[in-house]
C-alpha positions in Angstrom: 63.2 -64.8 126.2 65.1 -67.7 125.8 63.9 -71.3 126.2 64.5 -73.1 129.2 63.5 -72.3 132.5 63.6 -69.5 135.6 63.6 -68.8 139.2 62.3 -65.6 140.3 61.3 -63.8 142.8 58.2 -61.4 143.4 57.6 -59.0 146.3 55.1 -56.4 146.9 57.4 -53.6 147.9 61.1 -52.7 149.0 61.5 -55.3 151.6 58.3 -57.4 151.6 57.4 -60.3 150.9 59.3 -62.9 149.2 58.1 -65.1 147.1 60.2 -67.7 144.8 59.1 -69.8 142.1 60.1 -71.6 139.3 58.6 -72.2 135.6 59.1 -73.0 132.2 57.5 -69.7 130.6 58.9 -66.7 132.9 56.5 -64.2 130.3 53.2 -66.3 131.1 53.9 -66.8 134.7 55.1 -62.9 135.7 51.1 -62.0 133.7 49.2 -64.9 136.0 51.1 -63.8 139.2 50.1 -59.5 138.1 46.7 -60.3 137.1 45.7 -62.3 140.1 45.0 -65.6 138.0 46.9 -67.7 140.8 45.5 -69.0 143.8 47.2 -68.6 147.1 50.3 -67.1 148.7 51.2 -64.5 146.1 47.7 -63.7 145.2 47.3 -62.9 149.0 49.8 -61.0 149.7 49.9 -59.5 145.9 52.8 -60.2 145.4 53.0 -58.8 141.5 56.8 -57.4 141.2 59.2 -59.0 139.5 62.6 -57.9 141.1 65.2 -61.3 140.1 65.6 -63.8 137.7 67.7 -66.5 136.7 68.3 -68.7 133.3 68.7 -72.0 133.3 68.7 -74.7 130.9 67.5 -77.7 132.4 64.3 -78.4 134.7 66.8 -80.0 137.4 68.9 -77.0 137.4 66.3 -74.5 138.3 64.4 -76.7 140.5 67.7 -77.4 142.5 68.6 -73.7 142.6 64.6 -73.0 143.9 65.3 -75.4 146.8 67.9 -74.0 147.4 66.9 -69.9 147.5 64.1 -71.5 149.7 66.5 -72.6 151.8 68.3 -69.5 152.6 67.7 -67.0 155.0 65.7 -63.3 154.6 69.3 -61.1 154.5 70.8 -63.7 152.1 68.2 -63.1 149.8 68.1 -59.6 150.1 71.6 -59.3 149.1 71.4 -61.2 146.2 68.3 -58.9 145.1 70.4 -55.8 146.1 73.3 -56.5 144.2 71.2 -57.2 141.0 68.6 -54.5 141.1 69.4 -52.6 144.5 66.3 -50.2 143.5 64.0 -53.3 143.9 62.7 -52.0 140.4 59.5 -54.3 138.5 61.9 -55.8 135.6 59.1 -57.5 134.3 59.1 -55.4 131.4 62.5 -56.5 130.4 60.3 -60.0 129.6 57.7 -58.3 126.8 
């Protein structure tokens, strides 16, 4: 993966729960989130599939576009999930 950082976002199934987070190591993060090693909302509602990413070079960047994802409503989000991976596929392999 290339250096810099990501927003994703995790669900549990086809049209669960959302979650969206940002980091610095998408390949570390996506293993804590799948093995249960993080406290809280995505360990609760095991939240473990990786269905959307984005690349960005500078901490500002991503953190702004996090905000903002945050910010928008549930059908927004779905349609940017759909249009990138409209199966709602685990592309966490795509990291290893």
């Amino acid at each position: 993966m290339p250096e810099g950082f990501f927003v994703y976002i995790l669900t549990n199934k086809k049209h669960g729960t959302l979650y969206i987070g940002m980091t610095n190591n998408i390949g570390r993060r996506i293993y804590e989130h799948q093995n249960g090693l993080i406290e809280g909302f995505t360990k609760k509602y095991n939240l473990k599939k990786l269905i959307y990413y984005e690349h960005y070079e500078t901490h500002d960047e991503a953190f702004t576009r996090e905000r903002r994802l945050k910010d928008w409503n549930r059908d927004w989000k779905i349609k940017l999930i759909e249009t990138n991976n409209p199966e709602w596929k685990d592309i966490s392999t795509e990291l290893y």
